[in-house]
C-alpha positions as CSV (number, residue, x, y, z in Angstrom):
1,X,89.1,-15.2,-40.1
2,X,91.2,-13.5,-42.8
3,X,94.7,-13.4,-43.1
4,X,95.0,-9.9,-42.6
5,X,92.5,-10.6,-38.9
6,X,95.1,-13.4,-38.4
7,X,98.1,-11.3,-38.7
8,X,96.7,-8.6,-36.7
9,X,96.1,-11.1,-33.7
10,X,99.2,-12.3,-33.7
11,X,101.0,-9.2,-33.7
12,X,99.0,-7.6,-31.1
13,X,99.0,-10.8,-29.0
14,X,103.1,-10.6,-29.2
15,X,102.7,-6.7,-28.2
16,X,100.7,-8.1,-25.1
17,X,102.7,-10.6,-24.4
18,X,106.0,-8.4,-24.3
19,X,104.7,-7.3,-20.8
20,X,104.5,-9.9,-18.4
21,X,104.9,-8.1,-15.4
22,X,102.1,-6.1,-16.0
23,X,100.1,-8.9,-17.1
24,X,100.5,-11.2,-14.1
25,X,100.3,-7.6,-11.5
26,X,96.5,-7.4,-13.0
27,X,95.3,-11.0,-13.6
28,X,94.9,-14.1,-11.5
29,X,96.7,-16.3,-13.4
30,X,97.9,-17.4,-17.0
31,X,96.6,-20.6,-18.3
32,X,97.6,-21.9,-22.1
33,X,95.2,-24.0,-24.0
34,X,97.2,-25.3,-26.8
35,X,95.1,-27.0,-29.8
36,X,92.0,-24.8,-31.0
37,X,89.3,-27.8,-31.9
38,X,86.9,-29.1,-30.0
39,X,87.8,-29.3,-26.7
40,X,91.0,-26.5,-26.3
41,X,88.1,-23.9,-28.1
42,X,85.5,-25.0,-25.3
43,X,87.9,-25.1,-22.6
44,X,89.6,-21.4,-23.4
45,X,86.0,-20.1,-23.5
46,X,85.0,-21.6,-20.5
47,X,87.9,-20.4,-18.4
48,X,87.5,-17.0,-19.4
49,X,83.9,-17.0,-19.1
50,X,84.1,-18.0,-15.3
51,X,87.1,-16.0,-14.6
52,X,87.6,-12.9,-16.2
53,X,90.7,-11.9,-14.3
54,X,92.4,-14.9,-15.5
55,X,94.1,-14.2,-18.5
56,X,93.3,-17.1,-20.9
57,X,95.9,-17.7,-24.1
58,X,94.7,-20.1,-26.9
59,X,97.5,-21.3,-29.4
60,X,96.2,-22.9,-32.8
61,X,98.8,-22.5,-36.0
62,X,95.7,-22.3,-38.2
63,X,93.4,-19.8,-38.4
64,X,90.6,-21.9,-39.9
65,X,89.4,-24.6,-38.1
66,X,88.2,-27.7,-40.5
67,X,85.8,-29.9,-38.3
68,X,85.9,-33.9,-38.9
69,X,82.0,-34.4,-37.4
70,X,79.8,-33.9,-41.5
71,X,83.0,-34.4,-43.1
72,X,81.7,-37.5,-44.7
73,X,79.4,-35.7,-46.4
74,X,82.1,-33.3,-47.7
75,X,83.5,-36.7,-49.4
76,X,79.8,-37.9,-50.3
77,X,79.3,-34.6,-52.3
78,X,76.5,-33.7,-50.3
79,X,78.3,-30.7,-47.9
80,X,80.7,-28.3,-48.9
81,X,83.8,-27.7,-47.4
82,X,82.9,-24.1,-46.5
83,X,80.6,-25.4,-43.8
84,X,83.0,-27.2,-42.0
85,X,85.4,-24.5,-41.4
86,X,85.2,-22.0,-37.9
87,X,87.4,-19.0,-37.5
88,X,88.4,-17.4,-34.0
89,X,87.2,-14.3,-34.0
90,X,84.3,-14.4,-31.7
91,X,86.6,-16.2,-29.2
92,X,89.2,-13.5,-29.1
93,X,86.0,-11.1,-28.8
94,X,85.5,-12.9,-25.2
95,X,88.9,-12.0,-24.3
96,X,90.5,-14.7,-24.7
97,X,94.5,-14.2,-26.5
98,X,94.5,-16.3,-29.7
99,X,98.4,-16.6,-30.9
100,X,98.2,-18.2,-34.3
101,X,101.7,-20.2,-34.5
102,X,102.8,-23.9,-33.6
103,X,103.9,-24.8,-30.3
104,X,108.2,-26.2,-30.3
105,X,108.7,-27.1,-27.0
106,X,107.3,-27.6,-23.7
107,X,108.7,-27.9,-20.2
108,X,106.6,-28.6,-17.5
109,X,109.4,-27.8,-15.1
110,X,109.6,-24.2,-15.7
111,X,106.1,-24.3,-16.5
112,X,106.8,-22.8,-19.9
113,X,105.9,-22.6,-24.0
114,X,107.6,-21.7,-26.9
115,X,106.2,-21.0,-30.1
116,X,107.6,-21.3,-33.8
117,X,108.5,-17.8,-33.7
118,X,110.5,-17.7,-30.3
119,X,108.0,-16.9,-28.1
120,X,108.5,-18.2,-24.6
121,X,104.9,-18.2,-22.5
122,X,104.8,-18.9,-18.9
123,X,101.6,-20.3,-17.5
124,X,100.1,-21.5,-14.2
125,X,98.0,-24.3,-15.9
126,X,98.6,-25.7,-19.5
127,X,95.6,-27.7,-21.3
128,X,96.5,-29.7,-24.3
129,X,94.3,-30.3,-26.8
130,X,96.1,-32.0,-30.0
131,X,93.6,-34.2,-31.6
132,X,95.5,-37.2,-33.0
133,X,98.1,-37.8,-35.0
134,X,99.1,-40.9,-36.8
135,X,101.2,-43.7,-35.8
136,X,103.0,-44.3,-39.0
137,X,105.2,-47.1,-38.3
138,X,102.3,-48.9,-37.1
139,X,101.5,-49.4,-40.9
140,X,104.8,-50.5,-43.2
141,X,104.6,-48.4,-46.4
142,X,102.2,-45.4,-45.2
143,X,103.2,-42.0,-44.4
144,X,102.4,-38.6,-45.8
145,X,103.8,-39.3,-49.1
146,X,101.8,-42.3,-49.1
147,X,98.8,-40.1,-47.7
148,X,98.6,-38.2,-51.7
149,X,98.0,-41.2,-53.4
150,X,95.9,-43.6,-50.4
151,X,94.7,-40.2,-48.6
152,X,93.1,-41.5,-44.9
153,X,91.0,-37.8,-44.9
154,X,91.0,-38.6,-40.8
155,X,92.0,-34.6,-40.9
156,X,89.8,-32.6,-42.4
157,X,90.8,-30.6,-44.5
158,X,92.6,-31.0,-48.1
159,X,92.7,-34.6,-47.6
160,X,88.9,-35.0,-47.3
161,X,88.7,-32.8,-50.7
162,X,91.3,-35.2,-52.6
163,X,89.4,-38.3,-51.6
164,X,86.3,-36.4,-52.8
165,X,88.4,-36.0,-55.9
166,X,89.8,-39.7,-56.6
167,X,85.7,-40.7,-55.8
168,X,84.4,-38.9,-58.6
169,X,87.3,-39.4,-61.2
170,X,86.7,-43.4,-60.5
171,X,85.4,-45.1,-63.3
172,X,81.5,-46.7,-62.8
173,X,82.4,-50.3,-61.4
174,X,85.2,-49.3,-59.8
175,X,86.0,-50.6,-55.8
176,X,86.7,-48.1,-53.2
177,X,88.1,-49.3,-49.9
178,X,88.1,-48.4,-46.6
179,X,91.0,-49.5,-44.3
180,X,89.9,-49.0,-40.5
181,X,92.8,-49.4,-37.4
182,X,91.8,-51.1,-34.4
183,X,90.8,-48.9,-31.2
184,X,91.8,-46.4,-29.8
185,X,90.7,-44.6,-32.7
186,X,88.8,-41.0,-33.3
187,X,85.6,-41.5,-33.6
188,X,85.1,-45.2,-33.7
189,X,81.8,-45.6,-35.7
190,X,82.5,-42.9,-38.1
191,X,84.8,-45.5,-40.6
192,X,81.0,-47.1,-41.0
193,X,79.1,-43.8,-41.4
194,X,82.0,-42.9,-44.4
195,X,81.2,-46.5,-45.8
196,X,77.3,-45.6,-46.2
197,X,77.8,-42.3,-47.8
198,X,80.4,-43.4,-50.1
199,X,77.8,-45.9,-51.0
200,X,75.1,-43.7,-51.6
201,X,77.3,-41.3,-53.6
202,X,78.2,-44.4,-56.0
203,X,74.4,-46.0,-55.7
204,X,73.5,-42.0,-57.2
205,X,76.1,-41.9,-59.8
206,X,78.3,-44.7,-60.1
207,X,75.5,-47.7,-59.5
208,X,78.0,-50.8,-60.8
209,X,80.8,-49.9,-57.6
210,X,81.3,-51.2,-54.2
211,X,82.8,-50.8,-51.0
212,X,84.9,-53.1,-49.5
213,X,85.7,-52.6,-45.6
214,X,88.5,-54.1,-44.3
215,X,88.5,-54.2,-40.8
216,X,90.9,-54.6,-37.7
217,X,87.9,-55.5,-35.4
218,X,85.7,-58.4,-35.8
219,X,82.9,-56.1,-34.3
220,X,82.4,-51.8,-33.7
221,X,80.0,-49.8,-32.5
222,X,76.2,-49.5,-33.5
223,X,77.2,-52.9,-35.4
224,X,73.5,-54.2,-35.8
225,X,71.9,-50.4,-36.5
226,X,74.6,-50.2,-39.4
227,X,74.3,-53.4,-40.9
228,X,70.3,-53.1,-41.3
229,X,70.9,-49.6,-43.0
230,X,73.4,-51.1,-45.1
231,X,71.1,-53.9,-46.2
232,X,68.2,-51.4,-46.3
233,X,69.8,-48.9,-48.3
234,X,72.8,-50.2,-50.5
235,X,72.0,-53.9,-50.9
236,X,75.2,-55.8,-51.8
237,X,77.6,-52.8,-52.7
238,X,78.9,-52.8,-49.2
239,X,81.2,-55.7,-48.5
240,X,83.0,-55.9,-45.1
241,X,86.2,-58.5,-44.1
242,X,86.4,-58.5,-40.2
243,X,89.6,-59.0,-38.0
244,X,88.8,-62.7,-38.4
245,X,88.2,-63.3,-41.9
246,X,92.1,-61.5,-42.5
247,X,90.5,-58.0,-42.9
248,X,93.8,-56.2,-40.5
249,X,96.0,-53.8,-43.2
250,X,99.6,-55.2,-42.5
251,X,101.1,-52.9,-45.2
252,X,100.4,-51.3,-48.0
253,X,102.3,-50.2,-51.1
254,X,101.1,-46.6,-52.5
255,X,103.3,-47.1,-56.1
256,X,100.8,-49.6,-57.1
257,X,98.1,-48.5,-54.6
258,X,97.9,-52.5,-53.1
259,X,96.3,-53.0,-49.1
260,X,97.7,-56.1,-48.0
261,X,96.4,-58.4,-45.3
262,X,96.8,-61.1,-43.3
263,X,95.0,-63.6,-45.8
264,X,95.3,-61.5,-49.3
265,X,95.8,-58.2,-51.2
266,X,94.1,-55.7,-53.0
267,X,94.3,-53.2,-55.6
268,X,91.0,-50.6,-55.6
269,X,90.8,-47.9,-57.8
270,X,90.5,-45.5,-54.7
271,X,92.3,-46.9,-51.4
272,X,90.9,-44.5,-48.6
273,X,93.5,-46.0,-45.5
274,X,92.9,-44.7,-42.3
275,X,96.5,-45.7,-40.1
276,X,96.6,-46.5,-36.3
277,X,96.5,-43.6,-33.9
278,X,98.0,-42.0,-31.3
279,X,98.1,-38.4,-29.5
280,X,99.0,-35.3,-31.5
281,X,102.8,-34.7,-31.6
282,X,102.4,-31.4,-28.8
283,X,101.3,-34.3,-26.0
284,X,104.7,-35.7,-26.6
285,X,106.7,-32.4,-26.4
286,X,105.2,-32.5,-22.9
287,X,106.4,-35.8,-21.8
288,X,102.9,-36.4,-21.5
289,X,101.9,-39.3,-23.4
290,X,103.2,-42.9,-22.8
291,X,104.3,-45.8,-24.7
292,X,100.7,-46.5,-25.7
293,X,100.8,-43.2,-27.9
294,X,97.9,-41.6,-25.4
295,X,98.0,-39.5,-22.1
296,X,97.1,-41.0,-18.6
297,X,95.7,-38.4,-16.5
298,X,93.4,-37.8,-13.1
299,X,89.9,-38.7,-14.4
300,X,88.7,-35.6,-12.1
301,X,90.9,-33.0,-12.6
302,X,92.7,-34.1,-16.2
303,X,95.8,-33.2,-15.1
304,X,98.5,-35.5,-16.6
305,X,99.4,-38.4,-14.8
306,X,103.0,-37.6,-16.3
307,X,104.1,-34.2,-16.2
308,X,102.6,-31.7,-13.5
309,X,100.4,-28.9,-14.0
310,X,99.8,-29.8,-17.5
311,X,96.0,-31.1,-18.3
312,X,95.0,-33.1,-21.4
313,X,91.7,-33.0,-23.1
314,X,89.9,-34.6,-26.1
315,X,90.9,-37.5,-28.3
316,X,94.7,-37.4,-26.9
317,X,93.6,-38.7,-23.3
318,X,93.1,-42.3,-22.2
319,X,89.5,-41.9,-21.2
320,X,88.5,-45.2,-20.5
321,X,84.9,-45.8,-21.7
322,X,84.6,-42.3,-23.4
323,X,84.8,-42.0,-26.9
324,X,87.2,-40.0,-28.7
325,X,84.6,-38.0,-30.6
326,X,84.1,-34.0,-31.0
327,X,81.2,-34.0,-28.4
328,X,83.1,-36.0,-25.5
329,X,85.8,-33.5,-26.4
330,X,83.7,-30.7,-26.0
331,X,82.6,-31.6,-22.6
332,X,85.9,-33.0,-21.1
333,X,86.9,-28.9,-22.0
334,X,84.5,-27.3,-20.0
335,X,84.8,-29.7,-16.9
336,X,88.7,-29.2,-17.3
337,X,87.9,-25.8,-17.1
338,X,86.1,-26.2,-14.2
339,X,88.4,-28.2,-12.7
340,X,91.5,-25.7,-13.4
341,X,89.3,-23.2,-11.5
342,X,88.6,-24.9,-8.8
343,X,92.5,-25.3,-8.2
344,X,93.7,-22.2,-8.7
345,X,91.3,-21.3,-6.5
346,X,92.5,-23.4,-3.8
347,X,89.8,-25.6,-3.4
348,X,89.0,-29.6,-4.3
349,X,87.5,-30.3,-7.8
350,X,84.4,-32.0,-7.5
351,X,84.1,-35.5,-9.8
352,X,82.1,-34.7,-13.2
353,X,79.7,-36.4,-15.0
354,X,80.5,-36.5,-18.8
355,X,78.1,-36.8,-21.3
356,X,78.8,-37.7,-25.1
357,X,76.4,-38.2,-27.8
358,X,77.3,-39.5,-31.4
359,X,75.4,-39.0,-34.7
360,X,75.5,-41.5,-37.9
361,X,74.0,-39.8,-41.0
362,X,74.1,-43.1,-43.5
363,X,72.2,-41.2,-46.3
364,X,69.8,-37.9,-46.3
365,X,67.3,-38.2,-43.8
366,X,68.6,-41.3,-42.4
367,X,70.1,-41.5,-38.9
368,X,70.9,-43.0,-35.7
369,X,72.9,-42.0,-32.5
370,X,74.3,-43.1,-29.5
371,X,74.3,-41.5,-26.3
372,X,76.7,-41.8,-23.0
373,X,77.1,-40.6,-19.3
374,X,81.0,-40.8,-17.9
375,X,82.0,-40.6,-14.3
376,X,85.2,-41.5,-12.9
377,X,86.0,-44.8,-11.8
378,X,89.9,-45.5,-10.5
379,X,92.3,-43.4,-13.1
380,X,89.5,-43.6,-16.3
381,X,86.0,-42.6,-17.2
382,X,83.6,-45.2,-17.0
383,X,80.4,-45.3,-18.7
384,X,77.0,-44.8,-16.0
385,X,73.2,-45.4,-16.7
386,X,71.2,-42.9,-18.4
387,X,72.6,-43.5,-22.0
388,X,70.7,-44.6,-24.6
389,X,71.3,-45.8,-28.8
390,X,68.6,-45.8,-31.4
391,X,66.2,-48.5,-31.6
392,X,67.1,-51.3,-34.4
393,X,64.0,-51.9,-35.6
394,X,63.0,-48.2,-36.1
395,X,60.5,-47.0,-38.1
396,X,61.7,-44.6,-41.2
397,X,60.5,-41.6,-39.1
398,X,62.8,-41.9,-36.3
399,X,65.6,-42.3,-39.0
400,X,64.4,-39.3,-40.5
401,X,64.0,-36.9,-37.4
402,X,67.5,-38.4,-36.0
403,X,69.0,-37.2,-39.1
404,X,67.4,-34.0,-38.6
405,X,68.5,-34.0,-34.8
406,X,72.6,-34.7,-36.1
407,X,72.5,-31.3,-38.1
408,X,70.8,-29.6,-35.1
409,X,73.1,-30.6,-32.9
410,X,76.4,-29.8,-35.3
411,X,75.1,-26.3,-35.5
412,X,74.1,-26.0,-31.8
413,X,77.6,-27.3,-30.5
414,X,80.1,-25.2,-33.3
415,X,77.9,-22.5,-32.8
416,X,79.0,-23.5,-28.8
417,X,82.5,-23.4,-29.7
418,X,83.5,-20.9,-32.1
419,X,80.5,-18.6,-31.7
């Protein structure tokens, strides 16, 4: 998308939205989606695609969307950045509104949003979608000043380009290490998968480096299938320090670029700290997240289990067994979706069945995933037979034609979402 495409929407979405009368005389209803990644981009496409009466707003303040799934190989040096980033064209094609500002307040009592520029917008149903944002007093010492020097690149974007940057400015010998929070975190294995592509970039160029992992969990998901790959591939370059052996980040101090823990410090050359998590700030301006930092909701409908007619989708929610990752997003949007019209509608949602699938590239041509099926159980998802995770002792070939299956699917589901 342009800026002058960008400008253009906006204005005319303003222009539209300057008639509300008329608007709500011709359409069945108004719902906002605010947050245009994963999930809010699935979810405003599948509401208008089932209801094309229903006029269908999605608010995102930036025009370009930077996805986190291959960003790791933007840091490796293997991707560029260009191929992470989706516009909204195609989705304001299928009629849905795209207003390109950030949401300032929320109130689920009037049922209305304001945007940076003074917009109010009144809707029937509002989904959320804000991603994550980080819990900064969780870590003494971090914060977005602290971000420049130890960047966590858990947003893609310009801080997985300066990381990118600090790796190949670092002299040959140098240590680069990996801070990882304890769940609930985005995308839990993806820490590891960074690990292993860091490692091959510095096996490729930098051969006398390491990583060093330190680690708020003792153990994380696809553990084994990891571990063999990193012994396989990288020998003894990667080094991790579990919860146990003191590997929790208590504080850091960007001035000198030190990562203490519970049993030592350290200085690395490059310090890539990734800080505890919790739901984007526009969860908040809802009143829907609680003093955990994540949203409750209804498992079935994801409406918000704190503020009414308000839905929450994607890495804010507290899904239970689900993962917070861009494919469980994508699929909690389109069953929200479903959901939403099955309300207005008047009638009773039926429970869905989630699925989520998660890809580890660890170097070219070598990957593993893990695969999920979600119903609800009580007020979360919980996880149902039919998944499945790559065999451990696989031969090269599988690795190969998994790795192969990750980039089909990245194209097959932003090709889903932003057209």
């Amino acid at each position: 998308m342009t800026r002058r495409n960008a400008v253009l929407g906006i204005t005319a979405a303003a222009a539209t939205l300057a008639r509300p009368s008329i608007l709500r005389a011709q359409s069945a209803g108004r719902i906002v989606v605010v947050g245009g990644g994963f999930g809010g981009a699935a979810c405003a496409r599948a509401l208008k695609g089932a209801q094309k009466n229903t006029q269908v707003i999605l608010i995102e303040p930036n025009a370009v969307y930077t996805s986190c799934p291959f960003s790791n190989a933007v840091i490796a040096g293997l991707r560029d950045i260009e191929a992470q980033q989706f516009g909204y064209d195609k989705i304001a094609a299928d009629g849905v509104t795209v207003i390109g500002q950030a949401v300032t307040t929320i109130d689920p009592e009037r049922r209305s949003v304001v945007t940076k520029d003074g917009v109010a917008l009144p809707y029937d149903r509002l989904v959320l979608s804000p991603g994550i944002d980080f819990h900064f007093e969780a870590l003494p010492g971090y914060d977005e000043a602290a971000s420049e020097k130890m960047p966590h690149a858990w947003k893609a974007g310009a801080q997985t380009l300066l990381l990118r940057r600090q790796l190949e400015a670092m002299a040959d010998g140098g240590t680069v290490a990996i801070a990882i929070p304890a769940n609930p975190s985005r995308c839990p294995p993806a820490p590891y998968e960074r690990a292993s592509l860091i490692a091959h970039y510095l096996k490729a160029n930098k051969p006398r480096s390491k990583v060093l992992v330190l680690d708020a969990k003792d153990s994380f998901s696809q553990q084994r299938l990891f571990e063999k790959a990193w012994k396989e591939l990288y020998g003894d370059m990667i080094e991790r320090i579990g919860l146990s052996q003191g590997g929790r980040v208590t504080s850091v101090d960007p001035s000198t670029k030190t990562i203490v823990t519970e049993f030592g410090n350290y200085t690395p050359d490059v310090a890539n700290v990734i800080p505890p998590q919790r739901a984007g700030h526009v969860a908040e301006l809802a009143g829907a997240a609680d003093a955990t930092g994540w949203c409750p909701i209804d498992p079935v409908t994801f409406e918000s289990k704190l503020a009414r007619n308000v839905h929450v989708i994607g890495d804010a929610c507290l899904g239970g067994g689900i993962p917070k990752s861009a494919s469980a997003a994508s699929t909690q949007g389109k069953a929200c979706a479903a959901a939403i019209e099955a309300l207005l509608a008047g009638r009773t949602p039926e429970p869905p069945r989630l699925t989520g699938v998660c890809y580890n590239t660890v170097a070219p041509g070598y990957g593993f995933s893990l695969a999920g099926n979600y119903q609800p159980r009580g007020d979360i998802f919980a996880e149902v037979e039919g998944g499945a995770t790559s065999p451990v002792d696989a031969p090269r070939e599988l690795r190969a034609r998994e790795a192969a299956e990750a980039e089909h699917w990245f194209q097959t589901i932003t090709t889903d979402t932003f057209g």
